[in-house]
N, C-alpha and C positions, 0 to 999 in steps of 0.2 A: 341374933344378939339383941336383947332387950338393952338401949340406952333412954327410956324414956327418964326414970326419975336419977340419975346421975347426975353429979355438981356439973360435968361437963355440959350435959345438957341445957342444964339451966344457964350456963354462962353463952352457952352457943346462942340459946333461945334469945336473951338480951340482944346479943350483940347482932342477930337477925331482926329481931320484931324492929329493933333501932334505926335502920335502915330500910327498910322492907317499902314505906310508905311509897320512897323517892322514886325505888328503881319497880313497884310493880307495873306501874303503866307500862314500862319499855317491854320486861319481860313477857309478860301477856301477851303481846302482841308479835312475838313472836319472833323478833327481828335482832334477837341480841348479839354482838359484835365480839370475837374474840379475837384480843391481840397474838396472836401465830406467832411462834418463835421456833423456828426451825434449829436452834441451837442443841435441839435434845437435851438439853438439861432436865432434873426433875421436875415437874410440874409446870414448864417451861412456858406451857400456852396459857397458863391460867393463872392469872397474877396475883389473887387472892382465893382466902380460903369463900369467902362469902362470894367473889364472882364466877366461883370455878361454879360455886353452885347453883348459881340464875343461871349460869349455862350453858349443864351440864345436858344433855339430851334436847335440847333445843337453841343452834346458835344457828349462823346465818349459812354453814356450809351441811347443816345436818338434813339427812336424808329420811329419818323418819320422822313423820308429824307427830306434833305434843302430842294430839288426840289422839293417835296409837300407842305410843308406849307401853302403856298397861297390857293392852290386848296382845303386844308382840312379845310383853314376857310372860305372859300365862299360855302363849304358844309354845313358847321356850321350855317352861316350867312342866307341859305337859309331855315333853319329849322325854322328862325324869321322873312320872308321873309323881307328878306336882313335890319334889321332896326339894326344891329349892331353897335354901334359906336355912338347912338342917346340913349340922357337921355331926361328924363321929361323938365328939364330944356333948352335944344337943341334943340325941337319942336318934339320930338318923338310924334305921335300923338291917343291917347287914345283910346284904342279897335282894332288894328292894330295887335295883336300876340293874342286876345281873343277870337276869332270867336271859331265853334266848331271846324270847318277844321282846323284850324291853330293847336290849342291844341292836336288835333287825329294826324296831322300828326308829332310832335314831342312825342306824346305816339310810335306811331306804328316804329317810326324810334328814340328809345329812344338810344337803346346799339351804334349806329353810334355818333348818338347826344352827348352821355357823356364820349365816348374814344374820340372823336376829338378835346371837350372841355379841358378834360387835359390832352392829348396828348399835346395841346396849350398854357396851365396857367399855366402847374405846375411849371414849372423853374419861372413864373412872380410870384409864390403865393411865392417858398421857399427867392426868391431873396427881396421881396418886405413886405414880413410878419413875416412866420418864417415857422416850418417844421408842427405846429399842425397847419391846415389850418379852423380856427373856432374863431366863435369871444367869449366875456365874458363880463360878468357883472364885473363890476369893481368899488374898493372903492379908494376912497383919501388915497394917501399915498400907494398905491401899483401899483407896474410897473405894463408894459402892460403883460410881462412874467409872471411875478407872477401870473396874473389875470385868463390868459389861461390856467396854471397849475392847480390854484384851480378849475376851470372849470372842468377838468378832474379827481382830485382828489376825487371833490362830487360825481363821477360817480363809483369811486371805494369803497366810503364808503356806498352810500345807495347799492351800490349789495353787499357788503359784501365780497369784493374781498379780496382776502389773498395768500399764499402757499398753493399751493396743487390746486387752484382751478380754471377751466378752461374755458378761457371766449373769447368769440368768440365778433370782432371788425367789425362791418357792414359797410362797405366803407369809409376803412382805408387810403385810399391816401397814402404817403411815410412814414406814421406812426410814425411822429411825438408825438402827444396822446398816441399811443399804448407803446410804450418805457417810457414814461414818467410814464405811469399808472403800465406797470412792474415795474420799478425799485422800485416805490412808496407802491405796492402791492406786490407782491415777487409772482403775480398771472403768470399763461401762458397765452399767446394771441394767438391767432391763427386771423390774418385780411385778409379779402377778396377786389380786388379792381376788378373792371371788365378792368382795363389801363393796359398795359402792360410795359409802360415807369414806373410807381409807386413801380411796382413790383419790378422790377428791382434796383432802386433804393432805398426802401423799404430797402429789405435784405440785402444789401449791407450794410445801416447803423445801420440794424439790429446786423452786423457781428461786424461793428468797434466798437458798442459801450460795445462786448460781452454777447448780449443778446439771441443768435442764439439759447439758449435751450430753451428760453423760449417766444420768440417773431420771428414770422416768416408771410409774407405774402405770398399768394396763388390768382393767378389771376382768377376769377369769376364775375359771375352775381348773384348779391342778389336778383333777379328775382326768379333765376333758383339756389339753394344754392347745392354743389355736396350730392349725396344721403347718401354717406358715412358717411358723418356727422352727419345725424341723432340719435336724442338724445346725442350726445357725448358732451355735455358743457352745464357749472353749469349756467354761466349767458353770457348776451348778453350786448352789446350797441351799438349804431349809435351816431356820431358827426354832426350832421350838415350834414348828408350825403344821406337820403332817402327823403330828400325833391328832387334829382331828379330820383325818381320813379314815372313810369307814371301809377301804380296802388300799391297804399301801403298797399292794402286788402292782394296785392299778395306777395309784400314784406312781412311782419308781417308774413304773414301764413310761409312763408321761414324759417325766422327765430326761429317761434313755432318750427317748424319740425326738425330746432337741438337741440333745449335744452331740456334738462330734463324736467319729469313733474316736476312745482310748481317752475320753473326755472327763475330768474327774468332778465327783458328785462328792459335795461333805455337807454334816449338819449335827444337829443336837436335835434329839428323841425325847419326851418323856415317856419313862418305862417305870415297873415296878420291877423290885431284883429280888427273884427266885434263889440266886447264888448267895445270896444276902441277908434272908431271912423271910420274905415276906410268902407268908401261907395262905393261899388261898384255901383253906379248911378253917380258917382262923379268923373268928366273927369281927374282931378289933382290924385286924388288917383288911378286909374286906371290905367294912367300913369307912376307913379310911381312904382304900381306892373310888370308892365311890364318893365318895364326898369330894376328892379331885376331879373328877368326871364331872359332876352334878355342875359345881362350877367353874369348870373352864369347856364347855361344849364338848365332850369328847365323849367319844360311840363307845367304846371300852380301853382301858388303858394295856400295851401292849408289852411283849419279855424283851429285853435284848435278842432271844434267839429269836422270835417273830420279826423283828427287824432286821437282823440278816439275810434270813430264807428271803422275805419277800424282796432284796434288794438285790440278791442271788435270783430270784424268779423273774426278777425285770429285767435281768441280762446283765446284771453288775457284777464284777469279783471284788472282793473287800476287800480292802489292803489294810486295815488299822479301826479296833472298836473298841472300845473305853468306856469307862465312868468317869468323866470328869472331873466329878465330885469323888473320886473314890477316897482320897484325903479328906472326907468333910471333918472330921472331927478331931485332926492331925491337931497338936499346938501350937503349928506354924498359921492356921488356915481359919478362917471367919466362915462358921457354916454357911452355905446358898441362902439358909431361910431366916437366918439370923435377923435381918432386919425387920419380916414380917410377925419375927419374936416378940417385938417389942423393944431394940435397945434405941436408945434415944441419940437423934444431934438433930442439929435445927436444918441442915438440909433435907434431910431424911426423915422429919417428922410425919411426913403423910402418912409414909410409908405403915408405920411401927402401930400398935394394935392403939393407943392413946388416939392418935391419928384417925386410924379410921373410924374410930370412935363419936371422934369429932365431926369428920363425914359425915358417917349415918345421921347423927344430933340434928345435924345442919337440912341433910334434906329431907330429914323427915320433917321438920319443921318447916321447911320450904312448901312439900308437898299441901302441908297440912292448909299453908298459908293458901293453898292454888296456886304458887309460885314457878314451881318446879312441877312438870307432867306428873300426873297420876301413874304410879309403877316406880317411881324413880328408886324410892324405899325399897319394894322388891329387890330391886337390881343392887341395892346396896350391900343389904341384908347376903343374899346369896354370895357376895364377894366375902363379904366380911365372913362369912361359915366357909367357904373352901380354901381362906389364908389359912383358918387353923386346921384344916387338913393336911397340908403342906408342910406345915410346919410340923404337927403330928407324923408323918411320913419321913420327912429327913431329917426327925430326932434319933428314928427307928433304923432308918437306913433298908426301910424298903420300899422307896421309893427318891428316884433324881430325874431331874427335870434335864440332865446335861449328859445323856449318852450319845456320844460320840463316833461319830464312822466315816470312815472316807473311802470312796468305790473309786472303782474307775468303769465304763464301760466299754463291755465284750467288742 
């Protein structure tokens, strides 16, 4: 997304270069402070639009150096040989990140692929979204908040989560959901992230928000889940978060191996829907998939029917699989992508395509400044190109971020 000669630009650039003088010393050096608000609100940790941006990829809990940046997204970038920063719409060109090689090699280089990813997003997902990094189905007449919560909320009712009962959260990210679903369930969490920035960050507002006995993350691969766990939790879920496993046969079996027998397993998939429309002979849709992939880490995007077998191969029998969005475009219902459309309210501004507009404005002029690590713009740009893939996808309805399944295990 080119925003350099845009009025926004130029207004961003002002209201940057205006400040810029005070706060480069602190920045520079490395050491910048963010006020943490574990409240999950949108952009909750990042009080303004110009502080999110001094420190974004460089604050005092961040795990990769400025001076890497760059280097860690042209690692990134080359796992999609190099088509980051390019949507469907931008001439990203079809079958380009499909090949086998392509796909093996972000299988076999997956743990590199999804620490560098949000080692990179996660300050762009907390500042830009909010702290549960997952989208929802959504009705008229309820915020975009509300909509994420109930999200998470159905996940606590169909497992039957309560006190006493211990539930293990499959690539928990800074555990936005996971807190949400304690507080709501009076259940314990135990979430795993293979980032080590998440972690960190994680328990941190695990601590503020007084959840510490009962929500805690632990950094892993839900690949490889530690042995210790075995058996020890009542129920499981995943967010939006084993679509980037580059084998979910292996995930699944992971996660059987900690729960109890007859122990129930639920979550939200991103899939692309075959039943729905979406052709893979069909250069537009293809593109489309790929430009989801490209930016959000993922090895290749999977069917509904891929995600039952392999939950059926890990020892699971499914009790209930859905499109949660399958209503998107009902007149009772606010599509999933709706906000990243473009529609406007002042909560929600980051969000909406103006918004990240104003992002990118901002750090590429940061960049420019030497403000913000070199790469930061990469890492924008590529966001900003897979919103309109997403959005492209769930206009089309071949593609939802919100398929839903509840196992139980054999």
């Amino acid at each position: 997304m080119d925003t350099s000669v845009t009025p926004v630009t130029i207004v961003t650039a002002g209201l940057v270069v205006g400040v810029c003088g005070i706060a480069a010393k602190k920045i520079l050096s490395g050491n910048g402070e963010l006020n943490r608000d574990a409240s999950g609100g949108t952009g909750a940790t990042f009080n303004s639009q110009l502080g999110a941006g001094m420190n974004m990829l460089q604050n005092a809990d961040s795990v990769l150096e400025r001076s890497k940046v760059e280097a860690s997204m042209n690692e990134y970038s080359a796992l999609f040989e190099g088509k980051t920063g390019e949507s469907s719409m931008s001439g990203l060109q079809a079958g380009c990140v499909t090949s086998e090689e392509s796909i093996k090699k972000r299988q076999q280089g997956y743990a590199t692929m999804v620490t560098n990813f949000y080692d990179l997003v996660t300050d762009f997902y907390e500042y830009g979204w909010c702290q549960s990094f997952h989208f929802a189905p959504r009705w008229i007449g309820e915020t975009f908040l509300e909509s994420i919560k109930r999200a998470e909320y159905h996940l606590c009712s169909r497992l039957g989560m309560k006190p006493g009962i211990k539930a293990l959260d499959v690539g928990c990210g800074v555990g936005g959901p996971m807190r949400n679903m304690a507080v709501f369930s009076g259940a314990s969490i135990e979430g795993v992230t293979i980032n080590e920035y998440q972690v960190r960050v994680g328990n941190k507002y695990h601590a503020q928000q007084g959840l510490e006995d009962i929500c805690h993350t632990t950094q892993g691969d839900f690949q490889n889940l530690p042995q210790e766990w075995t058996g020890q939790f009542d129920v499981a879920y995943e967010i939006e978060a084993t679509c980037h496993s580059p084998d979910k046969t292996q995930t699944f079996s992971q996660v059987a191996k900690c729960l109890k027998k007859g122990g129930l397993f639920a979550g939200y998939e991103w899939v692309v829907l075959p039943d729905r429309g979406y052709d893979a002979n069909n250069s537009k849709h293809v593109a489309i998939k790929e430009g989801i992939e490209i930016g959000n880490g993922l090895p290749t995007l999977a069917t509904p029917e891929d995600v039952q077998k392999a939950l059926v191969d890990a020892g699971f029998e499914v009790l209930d699989a859905y499109d949660a969005n399958k209503g998107v475009h009902d007149k009772n219902q606010i599509p999933w992508y709706d906000t990243l459309d473009g529609k406007m309210s002042i909560s929600g501004f980051r969000m909406t395509r103006i918004g990240r507009v104003c992002t990118h404005a901002m750090v590429t002029i940061l960049e420019k400044l030497r403000i913000a690590p070199k790469g930061t713009t990469h890492v924008s740009a590529m966001l900003n190109a897979t919103a309109i893939d997403l959005v492209e996808g769930g206009k089309a309805e071949i593609f939802t971020p919100s398929y839903f399944f509840l196992a139980r295990k054999l």
